[in-house]
C-alpha positions as CSV (number, residue, x, y, z in Angstrom):
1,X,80.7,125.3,102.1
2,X,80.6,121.5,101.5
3,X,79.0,119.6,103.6
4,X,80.9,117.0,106.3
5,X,81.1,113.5,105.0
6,X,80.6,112.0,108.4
7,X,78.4,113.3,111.0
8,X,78.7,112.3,114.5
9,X,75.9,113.6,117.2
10,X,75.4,112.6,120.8
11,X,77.3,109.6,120.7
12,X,77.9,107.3,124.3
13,X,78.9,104.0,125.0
14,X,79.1,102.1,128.3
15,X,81.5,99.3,128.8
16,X,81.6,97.0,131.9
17,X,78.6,99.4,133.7
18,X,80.7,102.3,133.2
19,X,80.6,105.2,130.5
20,X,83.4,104.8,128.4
21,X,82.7,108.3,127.0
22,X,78.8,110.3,126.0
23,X,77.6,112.9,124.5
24,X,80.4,112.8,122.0
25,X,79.5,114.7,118.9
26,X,82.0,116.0,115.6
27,X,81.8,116.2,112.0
28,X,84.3,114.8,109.4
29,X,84.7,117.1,106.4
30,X,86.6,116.7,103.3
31,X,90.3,117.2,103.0
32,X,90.3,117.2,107.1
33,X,93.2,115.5,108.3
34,X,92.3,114.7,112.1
35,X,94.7,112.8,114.8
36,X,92.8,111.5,117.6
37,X,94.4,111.2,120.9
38,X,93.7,110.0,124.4
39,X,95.2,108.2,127.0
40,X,95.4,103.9,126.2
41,X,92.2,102.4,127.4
42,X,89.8,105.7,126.5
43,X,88.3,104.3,123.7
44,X,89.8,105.7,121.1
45,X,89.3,102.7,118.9
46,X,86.3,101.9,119.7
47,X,85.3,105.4,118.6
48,X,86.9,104.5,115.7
49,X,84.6,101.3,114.9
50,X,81.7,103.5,115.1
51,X,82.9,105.6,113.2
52,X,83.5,102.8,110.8
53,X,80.0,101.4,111.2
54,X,81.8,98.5,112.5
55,X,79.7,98.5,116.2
56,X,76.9,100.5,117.0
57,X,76.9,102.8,120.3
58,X,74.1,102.4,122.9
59,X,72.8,105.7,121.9
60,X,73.5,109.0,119.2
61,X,73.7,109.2,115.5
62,X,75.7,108.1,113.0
63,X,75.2,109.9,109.1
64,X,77.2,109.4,106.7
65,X,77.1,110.9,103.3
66,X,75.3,108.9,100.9
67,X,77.8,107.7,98.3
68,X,80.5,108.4,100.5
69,X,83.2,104.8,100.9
70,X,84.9,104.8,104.4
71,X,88.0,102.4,104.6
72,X,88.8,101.3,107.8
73,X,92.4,100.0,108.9
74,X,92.0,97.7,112.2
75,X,94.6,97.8,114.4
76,X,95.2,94.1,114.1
77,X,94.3,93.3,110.7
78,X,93.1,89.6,110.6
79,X,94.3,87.2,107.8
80,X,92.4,84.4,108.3
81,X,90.5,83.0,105.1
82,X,92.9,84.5,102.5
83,X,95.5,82.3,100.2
84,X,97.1,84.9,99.2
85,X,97.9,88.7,100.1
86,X,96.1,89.7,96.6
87,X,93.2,87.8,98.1
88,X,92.8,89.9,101.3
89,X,93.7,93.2,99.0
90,X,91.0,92.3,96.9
91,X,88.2,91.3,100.1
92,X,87.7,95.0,100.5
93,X,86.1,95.8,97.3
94,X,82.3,95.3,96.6
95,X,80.7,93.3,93.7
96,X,80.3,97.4,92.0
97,X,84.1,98.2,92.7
98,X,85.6,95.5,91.1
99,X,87.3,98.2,88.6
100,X,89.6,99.1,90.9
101,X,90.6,95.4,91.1
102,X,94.0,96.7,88.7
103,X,95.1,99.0,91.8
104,X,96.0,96.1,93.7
105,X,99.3,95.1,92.2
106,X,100.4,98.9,92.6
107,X,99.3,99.4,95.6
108,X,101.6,96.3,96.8
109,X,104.4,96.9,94.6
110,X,104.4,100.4,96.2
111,X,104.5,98.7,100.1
112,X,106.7,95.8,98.5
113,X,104.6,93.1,99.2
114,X,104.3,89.8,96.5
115,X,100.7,89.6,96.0
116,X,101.0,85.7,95.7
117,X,103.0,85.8,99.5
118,X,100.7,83.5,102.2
119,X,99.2,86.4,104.1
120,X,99.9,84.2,106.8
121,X,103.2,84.1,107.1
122,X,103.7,88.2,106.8
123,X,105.8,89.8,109.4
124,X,104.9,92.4,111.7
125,X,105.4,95.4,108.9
126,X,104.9,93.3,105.9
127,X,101.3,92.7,107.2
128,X,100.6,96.1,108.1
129,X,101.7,97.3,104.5
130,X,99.4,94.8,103.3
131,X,96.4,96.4,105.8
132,X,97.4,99.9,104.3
133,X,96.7,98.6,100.7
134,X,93.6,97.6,101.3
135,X,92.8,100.2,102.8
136,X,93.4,102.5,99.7
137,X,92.5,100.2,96.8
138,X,88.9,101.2,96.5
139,X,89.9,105.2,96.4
140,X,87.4,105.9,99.7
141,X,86.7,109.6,100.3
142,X,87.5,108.7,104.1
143,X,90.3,106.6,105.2
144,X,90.3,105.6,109.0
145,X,93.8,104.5,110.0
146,X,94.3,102.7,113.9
147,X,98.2,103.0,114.8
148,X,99.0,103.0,110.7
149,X,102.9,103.0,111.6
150,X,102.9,100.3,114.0
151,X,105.8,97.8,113.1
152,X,106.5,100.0,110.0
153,X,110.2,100.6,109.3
154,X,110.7,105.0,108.9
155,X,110.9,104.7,104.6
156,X,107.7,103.1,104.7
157,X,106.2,105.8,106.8
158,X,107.6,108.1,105.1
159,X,105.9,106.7,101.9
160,X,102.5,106.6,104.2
161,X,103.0,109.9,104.9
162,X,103.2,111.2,101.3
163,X,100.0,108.9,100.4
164,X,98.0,110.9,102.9
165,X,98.9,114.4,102.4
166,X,98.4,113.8,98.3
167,X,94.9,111.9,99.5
168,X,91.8,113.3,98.0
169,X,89.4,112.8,100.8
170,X,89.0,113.1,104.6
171,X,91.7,111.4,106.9
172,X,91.4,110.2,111.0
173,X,94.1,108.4,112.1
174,X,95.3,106.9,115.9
175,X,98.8,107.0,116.4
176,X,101.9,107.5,119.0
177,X,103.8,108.2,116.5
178,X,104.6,112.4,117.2
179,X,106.5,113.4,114.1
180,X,103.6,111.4,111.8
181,X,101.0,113.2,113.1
182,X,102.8,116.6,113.1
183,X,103.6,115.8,109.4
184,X,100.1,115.0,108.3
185,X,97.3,116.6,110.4
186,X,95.2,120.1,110.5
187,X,92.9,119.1,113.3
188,X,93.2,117.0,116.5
189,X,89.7,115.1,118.2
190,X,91.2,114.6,121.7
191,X,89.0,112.0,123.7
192,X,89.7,112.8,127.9
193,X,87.6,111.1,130.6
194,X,85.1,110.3,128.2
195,X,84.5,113.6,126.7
196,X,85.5,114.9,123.1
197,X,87.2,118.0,122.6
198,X,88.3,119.3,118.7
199,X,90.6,121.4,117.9
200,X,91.4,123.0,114.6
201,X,95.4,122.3,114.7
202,X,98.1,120.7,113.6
203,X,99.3,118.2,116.3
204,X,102.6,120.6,117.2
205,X,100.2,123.0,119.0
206,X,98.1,120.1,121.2
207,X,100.1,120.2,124.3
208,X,99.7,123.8,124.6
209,X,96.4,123.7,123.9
210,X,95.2,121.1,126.3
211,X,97.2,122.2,128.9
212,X,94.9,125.9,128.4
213,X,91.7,123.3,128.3
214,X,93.0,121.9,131.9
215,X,94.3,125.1,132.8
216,X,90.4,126.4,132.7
217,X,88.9,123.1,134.0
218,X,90.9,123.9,137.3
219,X,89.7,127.3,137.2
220,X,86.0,126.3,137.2
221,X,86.2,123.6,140.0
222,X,88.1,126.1,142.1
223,X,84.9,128.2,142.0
224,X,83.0,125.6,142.2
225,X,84.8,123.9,145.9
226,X,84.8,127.7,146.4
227,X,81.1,127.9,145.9
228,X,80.1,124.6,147.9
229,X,81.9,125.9,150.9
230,X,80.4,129.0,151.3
231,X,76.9,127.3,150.9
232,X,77.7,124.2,153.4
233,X,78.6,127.3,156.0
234,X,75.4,129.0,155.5
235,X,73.4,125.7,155.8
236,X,75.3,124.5,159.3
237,X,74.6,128.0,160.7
238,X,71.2,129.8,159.4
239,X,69.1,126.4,158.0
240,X,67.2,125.8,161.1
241,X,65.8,129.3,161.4
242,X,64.8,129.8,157.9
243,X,63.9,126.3,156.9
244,X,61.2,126.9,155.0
245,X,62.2,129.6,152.2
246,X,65.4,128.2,152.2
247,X,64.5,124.9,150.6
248,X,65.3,126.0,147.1
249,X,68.9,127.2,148.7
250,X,69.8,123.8,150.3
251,X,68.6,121.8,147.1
252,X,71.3,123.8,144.9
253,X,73.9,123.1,147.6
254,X,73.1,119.3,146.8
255,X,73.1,120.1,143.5
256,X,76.6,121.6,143.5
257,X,77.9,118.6,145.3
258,X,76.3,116.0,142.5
259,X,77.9,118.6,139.9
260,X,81.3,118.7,141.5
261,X,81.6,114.5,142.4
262,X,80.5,114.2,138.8
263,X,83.5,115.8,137.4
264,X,86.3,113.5,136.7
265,X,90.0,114.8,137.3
266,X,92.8,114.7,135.0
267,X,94.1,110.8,135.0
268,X,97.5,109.9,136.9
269,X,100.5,109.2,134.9
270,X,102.2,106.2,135.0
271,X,105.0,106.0,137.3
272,X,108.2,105.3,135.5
273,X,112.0,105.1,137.4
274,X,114.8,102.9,136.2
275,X,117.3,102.2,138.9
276,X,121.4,102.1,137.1
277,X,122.6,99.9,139.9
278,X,126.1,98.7,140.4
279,X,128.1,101.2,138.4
280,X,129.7,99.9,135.4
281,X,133.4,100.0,133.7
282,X,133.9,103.2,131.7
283,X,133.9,100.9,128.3
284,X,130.5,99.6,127.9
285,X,131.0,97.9,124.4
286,X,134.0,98.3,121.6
287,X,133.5,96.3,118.4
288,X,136.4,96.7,116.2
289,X,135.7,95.2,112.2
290,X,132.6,93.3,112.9
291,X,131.3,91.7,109.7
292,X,127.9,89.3,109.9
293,X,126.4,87.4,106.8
294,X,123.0,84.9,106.1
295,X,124.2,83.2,103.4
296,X,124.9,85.3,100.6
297,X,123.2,88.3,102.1
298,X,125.7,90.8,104.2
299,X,123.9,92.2,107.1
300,X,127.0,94.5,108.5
301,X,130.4,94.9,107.2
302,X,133.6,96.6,108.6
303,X,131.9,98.0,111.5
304,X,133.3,99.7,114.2
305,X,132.1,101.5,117.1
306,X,132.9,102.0,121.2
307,X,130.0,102.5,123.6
308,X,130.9,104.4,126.8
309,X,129.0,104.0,130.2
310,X,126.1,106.0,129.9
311,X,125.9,106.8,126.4
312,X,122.8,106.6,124.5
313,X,122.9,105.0,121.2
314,X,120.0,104.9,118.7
315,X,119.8,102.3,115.9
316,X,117.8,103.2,112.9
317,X,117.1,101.7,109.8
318,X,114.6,99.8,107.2
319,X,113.1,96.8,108.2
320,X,115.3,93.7,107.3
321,X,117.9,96.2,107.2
322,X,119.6,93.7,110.9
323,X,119.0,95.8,113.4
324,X,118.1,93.5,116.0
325,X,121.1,91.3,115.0
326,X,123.5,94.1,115.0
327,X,122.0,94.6,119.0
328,X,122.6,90.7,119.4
329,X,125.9,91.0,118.1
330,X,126.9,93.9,120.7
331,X,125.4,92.7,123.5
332,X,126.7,89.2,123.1
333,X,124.2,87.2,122.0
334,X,124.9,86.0,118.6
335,X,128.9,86.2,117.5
336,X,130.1,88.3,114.2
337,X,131.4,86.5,111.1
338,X,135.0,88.2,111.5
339,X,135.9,91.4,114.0
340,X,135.9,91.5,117.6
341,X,133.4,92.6,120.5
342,X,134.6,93.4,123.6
343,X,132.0,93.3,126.5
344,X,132.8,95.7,129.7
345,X,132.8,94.4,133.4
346,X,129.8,94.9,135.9
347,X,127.7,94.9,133.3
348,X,123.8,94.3,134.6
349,X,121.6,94.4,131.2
350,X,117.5,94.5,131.0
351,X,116.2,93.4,127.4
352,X,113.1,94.8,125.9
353,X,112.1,92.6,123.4
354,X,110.2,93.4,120.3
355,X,108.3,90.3,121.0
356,X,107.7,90.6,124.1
357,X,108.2,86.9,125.1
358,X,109.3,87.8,128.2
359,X,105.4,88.0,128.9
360,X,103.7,84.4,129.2
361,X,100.1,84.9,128.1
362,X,98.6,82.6,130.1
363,X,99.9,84.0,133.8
364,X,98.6,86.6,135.4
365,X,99.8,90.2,135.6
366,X,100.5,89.1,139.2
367,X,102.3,86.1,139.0
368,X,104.5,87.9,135.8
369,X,105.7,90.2,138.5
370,X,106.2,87.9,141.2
371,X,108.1,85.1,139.6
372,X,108.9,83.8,143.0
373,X,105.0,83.7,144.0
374,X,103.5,86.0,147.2
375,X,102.3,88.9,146.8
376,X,105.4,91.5,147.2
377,X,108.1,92.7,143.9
378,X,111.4,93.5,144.8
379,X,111.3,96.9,143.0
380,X,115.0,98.3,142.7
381,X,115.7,96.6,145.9
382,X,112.7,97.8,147.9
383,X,109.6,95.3,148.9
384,X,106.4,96.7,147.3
385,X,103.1,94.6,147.1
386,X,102.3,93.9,143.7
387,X,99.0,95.4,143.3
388,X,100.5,99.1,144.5
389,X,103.3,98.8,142.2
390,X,100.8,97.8,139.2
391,X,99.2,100.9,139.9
392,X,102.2,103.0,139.3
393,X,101.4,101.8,135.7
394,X,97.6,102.7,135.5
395,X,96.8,98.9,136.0
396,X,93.4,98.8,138.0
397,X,93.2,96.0,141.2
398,X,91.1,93.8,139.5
399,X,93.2,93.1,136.1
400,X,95.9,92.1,138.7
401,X,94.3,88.4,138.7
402,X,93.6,88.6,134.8
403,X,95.7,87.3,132.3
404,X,98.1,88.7,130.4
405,X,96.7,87.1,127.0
406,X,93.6,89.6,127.4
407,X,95.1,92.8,127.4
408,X,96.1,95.2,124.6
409,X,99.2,95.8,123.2
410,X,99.8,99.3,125.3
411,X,99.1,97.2,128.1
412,X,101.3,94.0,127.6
413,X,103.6,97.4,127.0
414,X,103.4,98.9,130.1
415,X,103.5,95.4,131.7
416,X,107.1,94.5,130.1
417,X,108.1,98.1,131.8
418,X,107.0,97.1,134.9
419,X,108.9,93.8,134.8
420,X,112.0,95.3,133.6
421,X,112.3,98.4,135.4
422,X,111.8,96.8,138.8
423,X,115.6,95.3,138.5
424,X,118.2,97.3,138.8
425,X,119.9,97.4,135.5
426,X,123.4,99.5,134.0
427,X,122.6,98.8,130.4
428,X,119.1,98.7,128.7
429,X,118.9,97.4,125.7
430,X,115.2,98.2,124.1
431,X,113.8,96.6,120.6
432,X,110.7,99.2,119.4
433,X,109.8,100.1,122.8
434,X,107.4,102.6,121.9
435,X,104.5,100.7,119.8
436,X,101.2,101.0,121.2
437,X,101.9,103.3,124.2
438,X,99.7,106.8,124.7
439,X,101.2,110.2,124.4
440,X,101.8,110.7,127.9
441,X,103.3,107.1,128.9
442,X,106.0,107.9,126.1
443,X,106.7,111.7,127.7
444,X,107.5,109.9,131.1
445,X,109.4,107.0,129.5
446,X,111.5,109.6,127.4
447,X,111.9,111.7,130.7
448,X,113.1,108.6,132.8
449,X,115.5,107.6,129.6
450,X,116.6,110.9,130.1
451,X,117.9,110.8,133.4
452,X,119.0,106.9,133.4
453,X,122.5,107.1,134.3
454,X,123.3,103.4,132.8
455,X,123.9,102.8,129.2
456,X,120.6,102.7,126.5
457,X,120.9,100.9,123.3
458,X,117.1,101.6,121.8
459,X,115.9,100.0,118.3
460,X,112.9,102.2,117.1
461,X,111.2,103.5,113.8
462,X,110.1,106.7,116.6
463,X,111.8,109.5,115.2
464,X,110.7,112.5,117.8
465,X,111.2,109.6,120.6
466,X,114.9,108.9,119.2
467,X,115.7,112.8,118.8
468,X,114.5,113.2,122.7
469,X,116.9,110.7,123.6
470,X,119.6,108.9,122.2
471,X,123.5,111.4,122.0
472,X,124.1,109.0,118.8
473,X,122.6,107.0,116.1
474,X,123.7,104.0,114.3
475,X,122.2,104.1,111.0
476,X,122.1,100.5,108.8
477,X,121.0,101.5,105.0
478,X,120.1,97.3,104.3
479,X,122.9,97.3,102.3
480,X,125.4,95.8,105.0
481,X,126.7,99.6,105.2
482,X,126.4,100.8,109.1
483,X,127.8,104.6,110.5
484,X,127.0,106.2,113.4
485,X,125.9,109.9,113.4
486,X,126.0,112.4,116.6
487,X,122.9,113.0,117.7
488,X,119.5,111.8,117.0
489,X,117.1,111.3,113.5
490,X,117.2,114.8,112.7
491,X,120.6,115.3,113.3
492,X,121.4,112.4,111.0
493,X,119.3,113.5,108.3
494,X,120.8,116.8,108.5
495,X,124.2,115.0,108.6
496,X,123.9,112.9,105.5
497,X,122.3,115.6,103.6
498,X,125.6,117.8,103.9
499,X,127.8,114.7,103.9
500,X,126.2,113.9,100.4
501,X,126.4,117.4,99.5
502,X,130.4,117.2,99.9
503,X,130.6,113.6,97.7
504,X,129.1,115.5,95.4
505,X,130.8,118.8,95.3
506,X,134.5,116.4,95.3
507,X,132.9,114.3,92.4
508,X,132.2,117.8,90.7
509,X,135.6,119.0,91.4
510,X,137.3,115.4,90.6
511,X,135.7,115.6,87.3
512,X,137.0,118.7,86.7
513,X,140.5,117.9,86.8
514,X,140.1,115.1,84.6
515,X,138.5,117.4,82.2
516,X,141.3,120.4,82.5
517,X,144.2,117.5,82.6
518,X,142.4,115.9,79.1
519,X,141.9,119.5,78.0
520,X,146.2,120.5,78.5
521,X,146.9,116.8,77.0
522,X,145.0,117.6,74.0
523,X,146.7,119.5,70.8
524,X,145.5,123.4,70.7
525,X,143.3,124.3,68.6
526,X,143.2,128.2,67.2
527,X,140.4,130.2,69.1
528,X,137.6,130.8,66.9
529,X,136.2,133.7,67.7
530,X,133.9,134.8,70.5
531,X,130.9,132.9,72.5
532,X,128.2,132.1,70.9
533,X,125.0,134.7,71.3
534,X,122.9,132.3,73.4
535,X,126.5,131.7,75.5
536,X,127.4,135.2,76.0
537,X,123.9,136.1,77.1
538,X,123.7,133.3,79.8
539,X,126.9,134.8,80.6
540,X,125.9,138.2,81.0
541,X,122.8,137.1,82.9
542,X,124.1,134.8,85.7
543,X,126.2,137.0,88.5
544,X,122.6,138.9,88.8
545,X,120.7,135.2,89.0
546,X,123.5,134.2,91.4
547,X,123.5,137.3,93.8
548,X,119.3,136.5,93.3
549,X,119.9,133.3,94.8
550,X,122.8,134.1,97.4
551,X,119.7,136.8,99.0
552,X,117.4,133.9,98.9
553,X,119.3,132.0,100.5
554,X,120.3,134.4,103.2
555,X,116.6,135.8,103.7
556,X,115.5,131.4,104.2
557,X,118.2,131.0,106.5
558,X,117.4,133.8,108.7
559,X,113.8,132.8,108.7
560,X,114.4,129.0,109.8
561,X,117.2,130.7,112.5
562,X,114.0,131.7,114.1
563,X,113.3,128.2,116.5
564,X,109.9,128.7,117.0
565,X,108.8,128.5,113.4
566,X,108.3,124.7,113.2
567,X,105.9,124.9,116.3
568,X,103.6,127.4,114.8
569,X,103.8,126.2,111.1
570,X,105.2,123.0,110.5
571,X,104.1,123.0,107.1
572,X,106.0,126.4,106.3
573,X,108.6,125.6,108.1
574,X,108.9,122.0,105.7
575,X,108.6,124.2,102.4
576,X,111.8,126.3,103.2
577,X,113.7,123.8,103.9
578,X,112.6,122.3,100.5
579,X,113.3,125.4,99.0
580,X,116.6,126.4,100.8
581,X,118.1,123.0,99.4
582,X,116.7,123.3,96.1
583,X,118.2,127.1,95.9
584,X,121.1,126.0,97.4
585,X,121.5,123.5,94.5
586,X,120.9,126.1,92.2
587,X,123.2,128.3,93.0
588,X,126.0,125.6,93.1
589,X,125.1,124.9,89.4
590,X,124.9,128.6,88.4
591,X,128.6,129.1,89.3
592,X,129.7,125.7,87.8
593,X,128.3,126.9,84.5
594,X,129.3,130.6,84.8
595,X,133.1,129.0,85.5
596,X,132.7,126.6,82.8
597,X,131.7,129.3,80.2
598,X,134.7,131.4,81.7
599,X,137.2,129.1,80.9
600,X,135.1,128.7,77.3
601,X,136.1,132.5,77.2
602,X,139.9,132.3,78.0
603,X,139.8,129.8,75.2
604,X,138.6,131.7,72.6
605,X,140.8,135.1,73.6
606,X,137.8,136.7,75.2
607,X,138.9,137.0,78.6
């Protein structure tokens, strides 16, 4: 057995006076593709920069394998210093590396970045593309990824998601993003209260294992609480008398007490409701034709669509594909080129920006949240004082007087939630809610979108967030070309698949009439004989390929029937579904070309 690239023993850090985790010890071996996870704030990517060699902990061991190249993608890559994006490519190759120098152009022809573009001036996704590249243009045998699909559109995580399962080395990557991690990981390093558990799945299976992991922490503190009461009974009634030999007896008690206030319990959630307020009219939004251009580009053409109260509509698509000016348009914002929008009555909307300039970085968290000053927020209509209600979102007292330029962006997040959801709102219109929030702030948010009872229009490149929420998707190709599917991204993709299926199977059938009209037009000819040897034998040989095929079929379909199947192996449960399209495809062309050499038969007197 190989041995691991990276070695990490006894690591601990202390932040502020306080551990931010210890003993924390894992190896990182080749070909091991590990998500880690933990609540916002746990120092996850500060575990990440050691990992990197970036910072050095107060105290443990760091080895990694000589020879071995660790790339490192910051969560906010910095830009500063470079002309160009080819520049900053470039930067993360030493003076000995410089043959890799050619990789640069693919690697940002592949993301679709100019390599002469100001790095500068890069959007959101454009300069995380560029972060990426660097990140793989010296070949490293371990890649460290921090939130990898922040501000990426879903092809280009898609894209990222091929690059890592066809990566040579080791692989640790951050990220909120569920169905990334499900797609690429075989191992999970879960960072809780400042210990490190690992676990040798994929990241389907982690909620059911660190439920079992709580499950059997409760178990042992019961005992313990269990243990400490019998003992602080014994020590009331029998200490005096036996004070003596009993010494050793009363010291474990204390012991046990230091044990038990030592233990750290599982973290609160944050507390997430959204308050639908005055009901509104059963018509939400109806947009007959709309049709909206930049100069010679066309964002949107000939679209239609009608929004009813409560409905919960998705819109997907590339970046630059005008997303966020399709939500403008519907929400009244910006007007169409041509078309109408009509907007309903009572209508009370709450914008989540993608921006977030709602947030001023130079107030406080309190004064964001009490725009009027005081110290009380009106919160759906009830008086709460601020610094309570900033604890419903896992904000600690004393960040209540700290700016809102210092904190991180799952913070500035969950601030912009707190803001919005304290007003009663019947439509909520969010732009990429999701970036930067933990695991569990994104259950409770999908919970509470769940049971909103106002109308949701939601922008986000999330796919297991968008097929937990939204009843429809509005899907925008970047070609100006928008339709709306039922259902979320699954049940799009699983829409368009059979949709394109269809077009093909009517172009098929199109082109067949063409061919058998030409083919009636055209003067007879005298048959000339029989098929030809190689013919006849394809002939022969095809209903037993086809009924082959047609058993295949049946036998995959019956497997993926079974729901379960994706949860226990993902990665199986990918591979039929490659291989029940690609049989699928094959027996549709089987039975074209056993017709076509039927009709060859007819022809020649054969049949």
């Amino acid at each position: 057995m190989a041995p691991p690239l990276i070695n990490i023993n006894d690591i601990h850090l202390t932040f502020g006076g306080n551990d931010l985790f210890s003993d924390v010890s894992f190896a990182i071996g080749d070909r091991d593709r590990l998500c880690l996870v933990g609540r916002n704030g746990g120092g996850k990517s500060t575990l990440l920069k050691i990992i990197a060699g970036e910072i050095e902990p107060d105290g443990g061991e760091r080895f990694v394998q000589p020879g071995c190249k660790v790339a490192y993608l910051n969560q906010e890559p910095k830009f500063d210093g470079y002309d160009t994006v080819e520049d900053f490519v470039l930067s993360a190759l030493d003076d000995h590396e410089q043959d890799y120098a050619y990789r640069s152009d693919m690697l940002l022809a592949s993301v679709d970045i100019d390599p002469k573009s100001d790095p500068k001036q890069l959007s959101g996704g454009e300069g995380r593309r560029a972060a990426i590249a660097r990140a793989l243009i010296a070949d490293p045998q371990v890649l460290l990824l921090d939130e990898p699909t922040n501000h990426l559109d879903l092809p280009t995580i898609e894209w990222l998601e091929g690059e890592i399962k066809n990566f040579r080395g080791a692989v640790v990557v951050i990220s909120h993003d569920r169905a990334f991690l499900n797609a690429v990981s075989n191992g999970v390093l879960w960072l809780d209260r400042g210990v490190m558990h690992q676990g040798a799945i994929n990241f389907s299976q982690f909620e059911e294992w660190s439920e079992e992991i709580y499950r059997k922490e409760a178990e042992e503190r019961a005992k313990l609480d269990k243990l400490i009461a019998q003992e602080t009974v014994w020590s009331v009634q029998g200490i005096s008398a036996r004070r003596k030999r009993n010494q050793g007896r009363l010291r474990r008690l204390y012991d046990m007490r230091a044990q038990r206030s030592q233990q750290v319990d599982r973290i609160g959630n944050v507390s997430l409701a959204a308050d639908a307020g005055e009901t509104s009219g059963k018509v939400v939004i109806e947009a007959t034709d709309i049709a909206k251009s930049f100069g010679d580009r066309q964002i949107i053409a000939n679209f239609s669509t009608r929004i009813l109260r409560g409905d919960k509509v998705g819109i997907i698509g590339p970046n630059g594909a005008g997303k966020t000016t399709l939500l403008k348009m519907l929400t009244g914002q910006i007007e169409p080129d041509s078309g109408t929008i009509k907007i309903g009555t009572n209508l009370n909307p709450s914008y989540f920006d993608q921006k977030r300039a709602a947030l001023d970085d130079s107030k406080t968290l309190w004064d964001t949240l009490c725009d009027v000053g005081g110290d009380q927020v009106m919160v759906r209509g009830n008086p709460r004082h601020v610094v309570s209600y900033l604890r419903d979102f896992l904000f600690d007292e004393k960040q209540a007087r700290s700016p809102v330029g210092a904190l991180s962006g799952g913070e500035r997040n969950r601030l912009l939630l707190a803001k919005q959801l304290a007003k009663p709102t019947n439509l909520l219109i969010m732009d990429e809610p999701t970036n930067d929030l933990d695991m569990d702030t994104l259950d409770l948010l999908q919970e509470m979108l769940s049971d909103y009872e106002g109308t949701l229009l939601l922008v986000s490149h999330d796919r297991d967030f968008l097929d937990r929420v939204v009843t429809s998707s509005i899907v925008m190709e970047g070609d100006g070309t928008a339709i709306e599917y039922a259902g979320g991204y699954s049940d799009y993709i699983a829409q368009r698949r059979l949709s394109r299926a269809e077009a093909a199977k009517e172009e098929k059938a199109a082109a067949k009439q063409v061919k058998k009209a030409a083919q009636a037009s055209a003067p007879k000819s005298k048959p000339t004989g029989k098929l030809s040897y190689k013919d006849q034998r394809e002939y022969d040989n095809l209903p037993a390929a086809m009924a082959k095929l047609e058993a295949e079929i049946a036998t995959l379909e019956d497997a993926l029937s079974d729901s379960s199947l994706f949860t226990k192996d993902p990665n199986g449960f990918q591979k039929k579904v490659d291989r029940l399209d690609a049989a699928r495809s094959e027996l549709e062309a089987s039975e074209e070309r056993w017709l076509e050499l039927e009709m060859l038969r007819e022809e020649l007197g054969q049949g």
